[in-house]
C-alpha positions as CSV (number, residue, x, y, z in Angstrom):
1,X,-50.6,20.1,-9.0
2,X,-51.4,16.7,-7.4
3,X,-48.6,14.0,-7.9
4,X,-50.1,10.2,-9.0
5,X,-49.7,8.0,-5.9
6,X,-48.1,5.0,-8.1
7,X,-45.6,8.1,-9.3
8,X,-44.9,9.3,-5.5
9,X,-44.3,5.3,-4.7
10,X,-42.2,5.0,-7.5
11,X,-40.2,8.0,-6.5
12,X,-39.6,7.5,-3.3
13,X,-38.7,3.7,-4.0
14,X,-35.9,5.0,-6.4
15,X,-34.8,7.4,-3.3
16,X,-34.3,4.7,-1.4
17,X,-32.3,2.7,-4.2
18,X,-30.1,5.9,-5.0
19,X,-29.5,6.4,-0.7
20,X,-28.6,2.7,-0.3
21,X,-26.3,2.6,-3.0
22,X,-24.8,5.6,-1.8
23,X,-24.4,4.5,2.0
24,X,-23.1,1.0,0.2
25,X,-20.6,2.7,-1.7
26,X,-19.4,4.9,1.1
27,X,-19.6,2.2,3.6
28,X,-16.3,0.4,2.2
29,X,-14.1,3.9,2.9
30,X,-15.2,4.4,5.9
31,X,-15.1,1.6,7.6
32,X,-11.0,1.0,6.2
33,X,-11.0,4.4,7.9
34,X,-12.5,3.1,11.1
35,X,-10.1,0.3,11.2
36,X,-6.8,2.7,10.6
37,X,-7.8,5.2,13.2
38,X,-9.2,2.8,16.1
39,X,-7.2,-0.6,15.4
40,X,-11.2,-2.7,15.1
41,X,-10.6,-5.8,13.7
42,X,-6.8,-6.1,13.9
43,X,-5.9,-3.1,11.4
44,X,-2.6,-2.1,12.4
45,X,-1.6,1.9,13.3
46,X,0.9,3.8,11.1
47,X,3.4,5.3,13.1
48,X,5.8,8.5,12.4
49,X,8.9,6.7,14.1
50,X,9.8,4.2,16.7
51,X,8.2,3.7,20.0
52,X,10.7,5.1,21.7
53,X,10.3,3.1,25.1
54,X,11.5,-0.7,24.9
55,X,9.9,-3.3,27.6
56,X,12.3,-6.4,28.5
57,X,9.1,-8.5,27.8
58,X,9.2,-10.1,24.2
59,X,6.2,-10.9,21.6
60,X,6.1,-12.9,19.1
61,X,5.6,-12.3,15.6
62,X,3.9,-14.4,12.8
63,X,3.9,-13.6,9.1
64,X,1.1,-14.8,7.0
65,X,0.8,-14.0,3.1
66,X,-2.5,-14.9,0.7
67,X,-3.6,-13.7,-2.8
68,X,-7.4,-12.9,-3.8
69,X,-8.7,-15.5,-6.1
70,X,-7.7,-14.0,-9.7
71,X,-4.3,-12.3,-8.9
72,X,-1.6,-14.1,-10.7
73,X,1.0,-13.3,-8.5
74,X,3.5,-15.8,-6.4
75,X,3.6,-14.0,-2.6
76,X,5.1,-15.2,0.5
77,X,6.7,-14.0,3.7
78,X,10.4,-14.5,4.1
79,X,10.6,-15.7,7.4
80,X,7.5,-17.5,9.5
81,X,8.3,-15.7,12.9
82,X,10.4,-13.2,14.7
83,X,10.4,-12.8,18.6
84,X,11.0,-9.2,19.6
85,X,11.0,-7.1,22.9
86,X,8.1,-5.0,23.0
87,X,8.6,-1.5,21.8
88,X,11.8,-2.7,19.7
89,X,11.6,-1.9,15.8
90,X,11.5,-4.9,14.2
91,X,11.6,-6.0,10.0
92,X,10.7,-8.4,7.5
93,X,10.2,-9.3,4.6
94,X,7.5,-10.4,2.2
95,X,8.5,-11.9,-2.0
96,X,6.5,-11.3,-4.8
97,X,6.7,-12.6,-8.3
98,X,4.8,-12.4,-11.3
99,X,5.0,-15.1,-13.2
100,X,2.9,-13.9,-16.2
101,X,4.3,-12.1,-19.8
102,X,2.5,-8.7,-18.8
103,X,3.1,-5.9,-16.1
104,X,0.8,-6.5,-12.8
105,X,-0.7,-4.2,-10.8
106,X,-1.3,-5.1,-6.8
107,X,-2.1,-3.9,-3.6
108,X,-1.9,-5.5,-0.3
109,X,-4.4,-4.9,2.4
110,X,-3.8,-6.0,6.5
111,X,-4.6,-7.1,9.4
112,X,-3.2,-8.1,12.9
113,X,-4.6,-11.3,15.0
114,X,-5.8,-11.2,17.3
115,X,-8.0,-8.3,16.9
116,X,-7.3,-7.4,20.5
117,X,-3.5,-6.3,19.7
118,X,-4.2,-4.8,16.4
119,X,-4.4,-1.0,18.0
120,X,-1.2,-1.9,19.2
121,X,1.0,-3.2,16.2
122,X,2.4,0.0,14.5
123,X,4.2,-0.2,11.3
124,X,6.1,2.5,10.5
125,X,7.0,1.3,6.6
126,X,5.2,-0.8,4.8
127,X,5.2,-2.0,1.0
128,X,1.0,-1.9,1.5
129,X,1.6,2.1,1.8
130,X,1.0,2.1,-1.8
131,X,0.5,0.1,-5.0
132,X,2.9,-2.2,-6.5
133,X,3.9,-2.8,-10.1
134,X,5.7,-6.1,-11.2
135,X,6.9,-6.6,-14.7
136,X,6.8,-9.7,-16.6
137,X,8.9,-12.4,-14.7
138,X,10.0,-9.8,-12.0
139,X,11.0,-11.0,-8.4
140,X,10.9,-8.3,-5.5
141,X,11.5,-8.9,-2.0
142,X,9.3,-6.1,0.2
143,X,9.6,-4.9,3.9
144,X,7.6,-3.9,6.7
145,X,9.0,-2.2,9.4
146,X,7.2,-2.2,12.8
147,X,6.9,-2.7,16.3
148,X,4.4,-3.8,19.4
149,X,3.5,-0.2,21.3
150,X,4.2,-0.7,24.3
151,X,1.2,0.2,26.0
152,X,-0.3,-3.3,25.4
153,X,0.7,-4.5,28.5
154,X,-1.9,-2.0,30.1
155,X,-4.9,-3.3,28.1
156,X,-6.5,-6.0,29.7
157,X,-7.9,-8.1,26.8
158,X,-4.3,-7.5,25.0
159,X,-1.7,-7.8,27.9
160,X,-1.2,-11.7,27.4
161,X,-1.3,-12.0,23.8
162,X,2.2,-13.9,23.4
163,X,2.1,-14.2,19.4
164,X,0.7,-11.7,16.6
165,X,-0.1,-12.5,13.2
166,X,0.5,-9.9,10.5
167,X,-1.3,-11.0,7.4
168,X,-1.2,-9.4,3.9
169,X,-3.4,-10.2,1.0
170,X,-2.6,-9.0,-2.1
171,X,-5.4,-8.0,-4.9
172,X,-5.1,-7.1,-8.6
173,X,-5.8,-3.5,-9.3
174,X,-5.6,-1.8,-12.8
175,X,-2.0,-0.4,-14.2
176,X,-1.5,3.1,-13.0
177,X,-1.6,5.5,-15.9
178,X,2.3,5.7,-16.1
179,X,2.7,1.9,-16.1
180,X,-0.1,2.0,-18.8
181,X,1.5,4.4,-20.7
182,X,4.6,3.0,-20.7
183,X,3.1,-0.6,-21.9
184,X,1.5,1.5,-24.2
185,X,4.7,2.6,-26.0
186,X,6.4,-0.8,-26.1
187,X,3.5,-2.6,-27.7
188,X,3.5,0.9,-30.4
189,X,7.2,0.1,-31.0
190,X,7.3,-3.6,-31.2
191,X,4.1,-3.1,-33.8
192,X,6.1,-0.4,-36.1
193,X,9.3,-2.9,-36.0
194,X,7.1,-6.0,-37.6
């Protein structure tokens, strides 16, 4: 049975749709992978433990804190700068705050500038590891615990990077089912008390 050319154009033109929006919709994944395992454009490693190893040369560290357009939150880091030997475990601190009259729903995503040292800056506990929940007028104050591996001084684009900047955006996600269930309840119960 002979297939209509128009039909066969049509076909393959919606194959091509279909694989593109595939390839789209995988791309985002994969490339956060990318970043995690190689360190490409300043995504930080997450390390097990400490380096181990500490080098009498120090780095210094920047803190930087944004929100996407629409998230309601307040977020900032708690200091501006630390100065640490390399290989030393270092922390800080970031605050959140939601000012609204519902639970929020966020999650942070990284980087490391320059780019360069991002293979290099390992955090070892982070408050991006997973999503965060704030409650109506709730303040939190979230660390990061990390340090400057110190086999930086043996690559030769990142040897002489005296300052990093560890920037966090946060972005509104939806209310994990637990969250949602237990907003769910409250509003059931303030309803069957009016």
């Amino acid at each position: 049975m002979a297939t209509d050319p128009k039909t066969k154009t049509v076909l393959q033109l919606v194959g091509v749709v279909v694989t593109m929006g595939a390839l789209a919709w995988a791309s985002v994944p994969f490339y956060d992978w990318f970043c995690r395992v190689t360190g490409f454009g300043g995504t930080p490693n997450i390390a097990e433990g400490p380096a181990g190893e500490i080098l009498d040369q120090t780095i210094k560290v920047r803190f930087d804190a944004s929100l996407e357009r629409n998230m309601p939150w307040e977020f900032k880091p708690m200091q501006l700068e630390m100065e640490l030997r390399i290989g030393e475990e270092g922390m800080a601190f970031y605050e959140a705050y939601n000012p609204t009259d519902k639970p929020v729903a966020g999650q942070a995503s990284y980087n490391v500038a320059p780019y360069s040292a991002g293979g290099y800056f390992s955090k070892i506990e982070c408050f991006c590891f997973t999503e965060q929940v704030l409650q109506p007028g709730e303040r939190v104050q979230m660390p990061v615990v990390f340090f400057v591996d110190p086999d930086i001084i043996n690559d030769s684009d990142a040897k002489h990077t005296g300052h990093i900047t560890l920037s966090y955006t946060f972005y509104q996600i939806d209310l994990p089912n637990d969250a949602q269930a237990a907003l769910t309840s409250t509003t059931d119960a303030q309803t069957s008390l009016n």
